[in-house]
C-alpha positions in Angstrom: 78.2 5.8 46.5 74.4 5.7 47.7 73.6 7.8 44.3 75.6 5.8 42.2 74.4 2.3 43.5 70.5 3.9 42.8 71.5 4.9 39.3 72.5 0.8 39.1 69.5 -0.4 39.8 67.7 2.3 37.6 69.3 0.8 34.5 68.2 -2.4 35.8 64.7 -1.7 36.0 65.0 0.0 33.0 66.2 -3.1 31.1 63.6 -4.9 32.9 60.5 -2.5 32.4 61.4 -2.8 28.3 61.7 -6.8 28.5 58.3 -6.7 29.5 57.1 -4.5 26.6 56.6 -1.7 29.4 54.2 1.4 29.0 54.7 4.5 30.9 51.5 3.1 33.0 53.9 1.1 34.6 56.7 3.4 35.2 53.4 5.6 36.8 53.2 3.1 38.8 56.6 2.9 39.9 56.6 6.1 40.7 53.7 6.4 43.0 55.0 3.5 44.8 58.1 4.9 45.3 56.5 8.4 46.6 54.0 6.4 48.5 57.2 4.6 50.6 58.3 8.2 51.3 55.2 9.8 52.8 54.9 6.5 54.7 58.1 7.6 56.9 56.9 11.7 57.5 55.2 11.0 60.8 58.1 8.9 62.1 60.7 11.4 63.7 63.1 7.9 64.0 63.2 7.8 60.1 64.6 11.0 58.9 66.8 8.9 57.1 64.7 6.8 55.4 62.8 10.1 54.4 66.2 11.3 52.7 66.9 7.8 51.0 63.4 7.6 49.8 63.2 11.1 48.5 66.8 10.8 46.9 65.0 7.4 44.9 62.2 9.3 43.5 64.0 12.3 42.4 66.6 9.8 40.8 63.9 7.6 39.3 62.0 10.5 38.0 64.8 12.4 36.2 65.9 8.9 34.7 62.1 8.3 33.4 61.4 11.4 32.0 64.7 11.8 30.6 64.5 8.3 28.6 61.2 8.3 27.8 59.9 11.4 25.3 56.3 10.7 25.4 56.4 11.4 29.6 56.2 15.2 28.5 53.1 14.8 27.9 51.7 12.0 29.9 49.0 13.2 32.7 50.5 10.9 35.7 47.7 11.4 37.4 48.0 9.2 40.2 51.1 11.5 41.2 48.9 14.4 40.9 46.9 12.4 43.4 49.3 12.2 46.0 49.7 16.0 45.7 52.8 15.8 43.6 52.8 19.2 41.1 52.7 18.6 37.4 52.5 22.2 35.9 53.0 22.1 31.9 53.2 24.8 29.3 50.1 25.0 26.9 53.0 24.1 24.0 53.5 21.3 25.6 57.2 21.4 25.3 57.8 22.8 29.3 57.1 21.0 32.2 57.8 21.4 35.9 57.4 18.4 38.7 57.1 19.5 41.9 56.8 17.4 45.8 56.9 17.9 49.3 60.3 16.5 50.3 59.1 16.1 53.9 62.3 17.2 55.3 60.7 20.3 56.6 58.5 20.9 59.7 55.9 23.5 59.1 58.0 24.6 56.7 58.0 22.9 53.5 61.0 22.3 51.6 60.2 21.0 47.6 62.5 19.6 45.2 61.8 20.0 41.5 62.5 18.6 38.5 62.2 20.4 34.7 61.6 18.6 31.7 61.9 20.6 28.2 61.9 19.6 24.4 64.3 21.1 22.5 64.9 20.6 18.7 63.2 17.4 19.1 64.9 15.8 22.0 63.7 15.9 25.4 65.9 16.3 28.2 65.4 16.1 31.8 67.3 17.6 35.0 66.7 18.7 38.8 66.0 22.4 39.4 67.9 24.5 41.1 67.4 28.5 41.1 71.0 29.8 39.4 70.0 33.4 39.5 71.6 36.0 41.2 67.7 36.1 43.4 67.8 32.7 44.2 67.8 31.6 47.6 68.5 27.9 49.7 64.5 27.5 50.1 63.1 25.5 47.1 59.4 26.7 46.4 57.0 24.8 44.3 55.4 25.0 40.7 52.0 25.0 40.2 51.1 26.9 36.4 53.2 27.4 33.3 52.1 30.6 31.0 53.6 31.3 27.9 54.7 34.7 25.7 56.3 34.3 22.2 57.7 37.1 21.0 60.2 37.8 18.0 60.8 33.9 17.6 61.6 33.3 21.4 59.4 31.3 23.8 59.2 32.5 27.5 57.9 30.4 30.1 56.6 32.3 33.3 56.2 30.3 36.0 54.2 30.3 39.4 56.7 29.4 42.2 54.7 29.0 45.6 56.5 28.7 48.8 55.4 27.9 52.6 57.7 29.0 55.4 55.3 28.3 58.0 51.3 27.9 58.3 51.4 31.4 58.5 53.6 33.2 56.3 53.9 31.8 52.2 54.7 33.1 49.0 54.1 33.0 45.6 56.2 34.4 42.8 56.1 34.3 39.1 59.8 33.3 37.4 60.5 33.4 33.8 62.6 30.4 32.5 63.8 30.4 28.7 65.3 27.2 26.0 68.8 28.5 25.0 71.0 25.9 22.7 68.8 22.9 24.3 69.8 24.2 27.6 67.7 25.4 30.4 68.1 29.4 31.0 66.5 30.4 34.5 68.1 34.0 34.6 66.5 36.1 31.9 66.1 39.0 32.9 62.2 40.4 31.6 61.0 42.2 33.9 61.4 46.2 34.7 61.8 46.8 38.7 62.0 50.5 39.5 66.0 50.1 39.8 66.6 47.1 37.5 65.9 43.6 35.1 64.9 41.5 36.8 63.9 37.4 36.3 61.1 37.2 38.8 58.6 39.5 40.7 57.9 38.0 44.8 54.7 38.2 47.0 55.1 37.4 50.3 51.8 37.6 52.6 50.1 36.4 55.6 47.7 32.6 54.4 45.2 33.5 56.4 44.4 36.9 54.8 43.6 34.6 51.9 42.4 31.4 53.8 39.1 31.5 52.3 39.9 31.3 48.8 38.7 27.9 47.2 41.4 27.6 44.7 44.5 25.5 45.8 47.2 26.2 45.2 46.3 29.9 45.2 45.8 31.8 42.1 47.3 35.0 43.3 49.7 36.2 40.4 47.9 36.3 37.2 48.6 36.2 33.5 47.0 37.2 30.3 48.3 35.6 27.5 46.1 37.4 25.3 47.2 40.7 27.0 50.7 40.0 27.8 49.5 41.2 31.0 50.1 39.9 34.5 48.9 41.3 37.7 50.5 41.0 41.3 48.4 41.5 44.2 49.3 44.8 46.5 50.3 43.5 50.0 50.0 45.7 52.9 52.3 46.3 56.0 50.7 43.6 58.0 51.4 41.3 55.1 47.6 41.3 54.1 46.8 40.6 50.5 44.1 43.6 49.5 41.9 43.2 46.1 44.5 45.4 44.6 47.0 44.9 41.9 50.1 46.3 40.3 50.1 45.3 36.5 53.2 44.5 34.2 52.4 44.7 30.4 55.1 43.4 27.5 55.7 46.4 25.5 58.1 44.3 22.8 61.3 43.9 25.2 60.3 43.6 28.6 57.4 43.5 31.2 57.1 47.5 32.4 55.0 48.0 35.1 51.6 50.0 34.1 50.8 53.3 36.1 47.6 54.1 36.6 
């Protein structure tokens, strides 16, 4: 009932946003205030609910935006960047992954995410959650978008970064794929020693890599150019050392380069 009233009063503000000859300054705007009334309840144990309710409202109001308005793919919405809300986007400018701290966590920090895509020249909309066989309950971040086209197809590969505690975090790169105008998070591109697989995971210690300036860290990286990416070896004590496994495309799938 709760999501149904909030889609309501979406279509009302809609109407009311295009009475008013609207721009998607305003609907910015909405947004931030909305996120802004959900960070304003994280410190107060008593409002867990309101947390919930105001979390369940910006996911809602953010789906409904960038599903109704085209031109939001490529909008900066900077002032959500500013409250630390993740806007990673493809350099086609056709992908695009929001990402926020939901709050409902402790020290660790549960995200929600939402994908936006074009697709035969519609735009569509819809709230991510990991459908491959890999995926798990915890719901990581996005914070980079790379791209490889190859025989037609476009690939996006995808940083995912996740915080369990203050301690332990991960970051992982997930390939995500346009099938039909639908959104396919299971392709399977990359060669394990056993298998295909749709993603490759890091998972390491923060403060072997506290002193890094870049946030959010730049661990897994990609050369376009290449078709290259490198992963970061991590030893037993969950250390990240300065060195990497690479994965090259070779025309079907990422294989893993042996030195």
């Amino acid at each position: 009932m709760k999501k149904y009233l909030s889609l309501f009063f979406l279509v009302i503000q809609l109407a009311n946003l295009k009475g008013q000859n609207s721009s998607l300054v305003k609907i910015e705007s909405n947004l931030q205030n909305s996120y802004l009334r959900l960070l304003s309840f994280r410190f107060n144990n008593t409002q867990l609910d309101s947390i919930w309710t105001e979390n369940l409202s910006f996911r809602n109001k953010l789906e409904f935006y960038t599903s109704n308005f085209p031109s939001s793919l490529t909008h900066p919405f900077d002032s959500l960047q500013g409250e630390n809300i993740y806007i990673a986007s493809s350099k086609d400018k056709m992908f695009r992954i929001y990402s926020w701290d939901t709050w409902q966590g402790g020290t660790m920090h549960i995200f929600e995410n939402v994908i936006q895509y074009k697709s035969e020249g519609k735009v569509y909309s819809q709230t991510f959650y990991d459908s491959s066989e890999y995926g798990d309950n915890y719901i990581p971040f996005y914070s980079q978008i790379f791209t490889l086209n190859t025989e037609g197809k476009t690939y996006y590969l995808a940083i995912a970064n996740g915080v369990y505690s203050t301690k332990y975090v991960s970051q992982s790169l997930k390939i995500f794929t346009i099938e039909n105008g639908s959104l396919n998070d299971s392709v399977k591109l990359i060669k394990s020693e056993k298998t295909l697989v749709n993603s490759i995971d890091l998972h390491f210690d923060f403060f072997s890599v506290v002193d890094r300036a870049e946030r959010p860290l730049r661990l897994i990286k990609y050369d376009e150019k290449l078709k290259l990416f490198s992963v970061p070896i991590v030893r037993d004590e969950e250390i990240v050392t300065d060195k990497y496994e690479l994965y090259k495309f070779t025309g079907q799938y990422f294989e893993r380069v042996v030195n």
